[in-house]
C-alpha atoms as a printed R data frame, in Angstrom:
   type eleno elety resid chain resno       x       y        z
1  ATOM     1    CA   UNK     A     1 -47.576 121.819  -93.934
2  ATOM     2    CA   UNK     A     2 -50.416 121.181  -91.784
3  ATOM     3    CA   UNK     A     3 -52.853 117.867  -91.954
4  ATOM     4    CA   UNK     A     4 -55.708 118.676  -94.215
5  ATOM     5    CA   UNK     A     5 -58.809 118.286  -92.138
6  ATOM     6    CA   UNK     A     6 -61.357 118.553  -95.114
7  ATOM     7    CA   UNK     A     7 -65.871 119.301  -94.181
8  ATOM     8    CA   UNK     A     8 -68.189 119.808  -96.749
9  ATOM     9    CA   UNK     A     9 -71.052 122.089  -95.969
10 ATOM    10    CA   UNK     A    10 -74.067 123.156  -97.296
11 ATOM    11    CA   UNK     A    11 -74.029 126.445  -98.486
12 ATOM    12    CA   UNK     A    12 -76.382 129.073 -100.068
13 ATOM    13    CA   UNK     A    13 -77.847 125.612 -102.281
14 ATOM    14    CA   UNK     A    14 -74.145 124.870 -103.170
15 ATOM    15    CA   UNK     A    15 -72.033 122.092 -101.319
16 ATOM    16    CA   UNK     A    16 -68.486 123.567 -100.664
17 ATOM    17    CA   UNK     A    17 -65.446 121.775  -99.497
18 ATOM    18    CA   UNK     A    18 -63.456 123.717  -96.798
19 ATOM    19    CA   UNK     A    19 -60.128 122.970  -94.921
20 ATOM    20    CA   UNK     A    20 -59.603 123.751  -90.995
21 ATOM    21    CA   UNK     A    21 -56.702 121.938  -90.538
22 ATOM    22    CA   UNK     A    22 -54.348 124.816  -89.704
23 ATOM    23    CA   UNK     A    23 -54.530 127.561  -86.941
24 ATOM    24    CA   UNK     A    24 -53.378 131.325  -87.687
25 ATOM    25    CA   UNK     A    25 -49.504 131.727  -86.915
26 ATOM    26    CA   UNK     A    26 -48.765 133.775  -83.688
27 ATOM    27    CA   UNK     A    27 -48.136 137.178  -85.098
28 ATOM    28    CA   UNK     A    28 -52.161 137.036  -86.194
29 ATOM    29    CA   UNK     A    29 -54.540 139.111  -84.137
30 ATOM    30    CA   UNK     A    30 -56.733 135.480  -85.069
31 ATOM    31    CA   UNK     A    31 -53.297 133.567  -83.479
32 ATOM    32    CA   UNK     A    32 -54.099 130.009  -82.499
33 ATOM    33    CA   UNK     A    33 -57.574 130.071  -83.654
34 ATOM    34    CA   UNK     A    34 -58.379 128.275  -86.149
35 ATOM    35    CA   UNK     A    35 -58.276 129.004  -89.955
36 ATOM    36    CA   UNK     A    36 -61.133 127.746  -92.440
37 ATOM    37    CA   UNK     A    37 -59.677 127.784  -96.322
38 ATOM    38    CA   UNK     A    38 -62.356 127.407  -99.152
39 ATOM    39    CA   UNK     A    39 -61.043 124.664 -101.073
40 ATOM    40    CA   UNK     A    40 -63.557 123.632 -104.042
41 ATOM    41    CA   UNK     A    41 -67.636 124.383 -104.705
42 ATOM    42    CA   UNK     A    42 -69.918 121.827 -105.951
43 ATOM    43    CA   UNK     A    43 -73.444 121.590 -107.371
44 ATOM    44    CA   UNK     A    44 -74.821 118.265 -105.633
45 ATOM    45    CA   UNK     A    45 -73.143 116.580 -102.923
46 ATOM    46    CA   UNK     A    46 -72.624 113.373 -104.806
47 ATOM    47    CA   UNK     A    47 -70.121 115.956 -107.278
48 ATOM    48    CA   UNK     A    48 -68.541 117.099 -103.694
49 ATOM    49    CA   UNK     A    49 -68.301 113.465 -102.190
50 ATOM    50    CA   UNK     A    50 -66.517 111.624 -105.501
51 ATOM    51    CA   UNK     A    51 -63.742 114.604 -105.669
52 ATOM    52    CA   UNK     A    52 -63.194 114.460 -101.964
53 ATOM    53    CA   UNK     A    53 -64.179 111.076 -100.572
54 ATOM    54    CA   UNK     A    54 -62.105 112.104  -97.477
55 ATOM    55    CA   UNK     A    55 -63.892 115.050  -96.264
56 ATOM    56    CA   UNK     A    56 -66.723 114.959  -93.887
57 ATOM    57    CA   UNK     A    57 -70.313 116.569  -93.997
58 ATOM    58    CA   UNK     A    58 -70.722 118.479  -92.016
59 ATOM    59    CA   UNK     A    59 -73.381 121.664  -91.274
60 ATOM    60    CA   UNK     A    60 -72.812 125.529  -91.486
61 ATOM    61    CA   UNK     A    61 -73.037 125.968  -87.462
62 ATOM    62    CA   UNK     A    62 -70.739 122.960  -86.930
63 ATOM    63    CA   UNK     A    63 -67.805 125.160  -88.810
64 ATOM    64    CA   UNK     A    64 -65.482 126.363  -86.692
65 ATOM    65    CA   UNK     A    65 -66.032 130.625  -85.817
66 ATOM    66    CA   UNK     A    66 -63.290 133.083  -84.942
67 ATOM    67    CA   UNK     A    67 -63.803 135.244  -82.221
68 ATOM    68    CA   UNK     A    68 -61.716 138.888  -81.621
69 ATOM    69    CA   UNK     A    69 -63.342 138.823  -78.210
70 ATOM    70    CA   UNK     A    70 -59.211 138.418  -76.795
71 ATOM    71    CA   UNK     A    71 -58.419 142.369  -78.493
72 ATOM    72    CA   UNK     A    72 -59.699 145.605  -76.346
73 ATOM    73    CA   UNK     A    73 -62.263 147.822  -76.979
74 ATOM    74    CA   UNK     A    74 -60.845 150.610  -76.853
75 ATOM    75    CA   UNK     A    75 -59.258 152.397  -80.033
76 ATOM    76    CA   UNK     A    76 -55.701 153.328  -78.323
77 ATOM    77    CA   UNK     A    77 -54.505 150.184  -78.097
């Protein structure tokens, strides 16, 4: 099982805990990017911070994106 790499972000007023320490396995169109799992939601950061003094804060455009830029245009593929 993959390291847990654990970022708490500010989101839509709530503070939510979120894992990207695993990439999608090869036989994903996504393969080798990585994967973001929702992991827990919190009113106040202090809430987020006490159940998961391990993750970081971090901000919404710091979060890793996925991109599908690598798959063609085209339909008849």
């Amino acid at each position: 099982m993959p390291k847990q790499v654990l970022n708490i972000v500010n989101q839509n007023g709530n503070f939510v805990v979120k894992d990207t320490g695993s990439r999608y396995p090869r036989h994903s169109v996504l393969a080798g990017q990585v994967q973001v799992k929702f992991v827990d939601s919190f009113d106040t950061l202090e809430e987020a911070q006490a159940a998961y003094p391990q993750a970081t804060l971090s901000h919404a455009l710091m979060m890793p994106t996925n991109s599908f830029d690598h798959l063609p245009d085209d339909a008849g593929y």
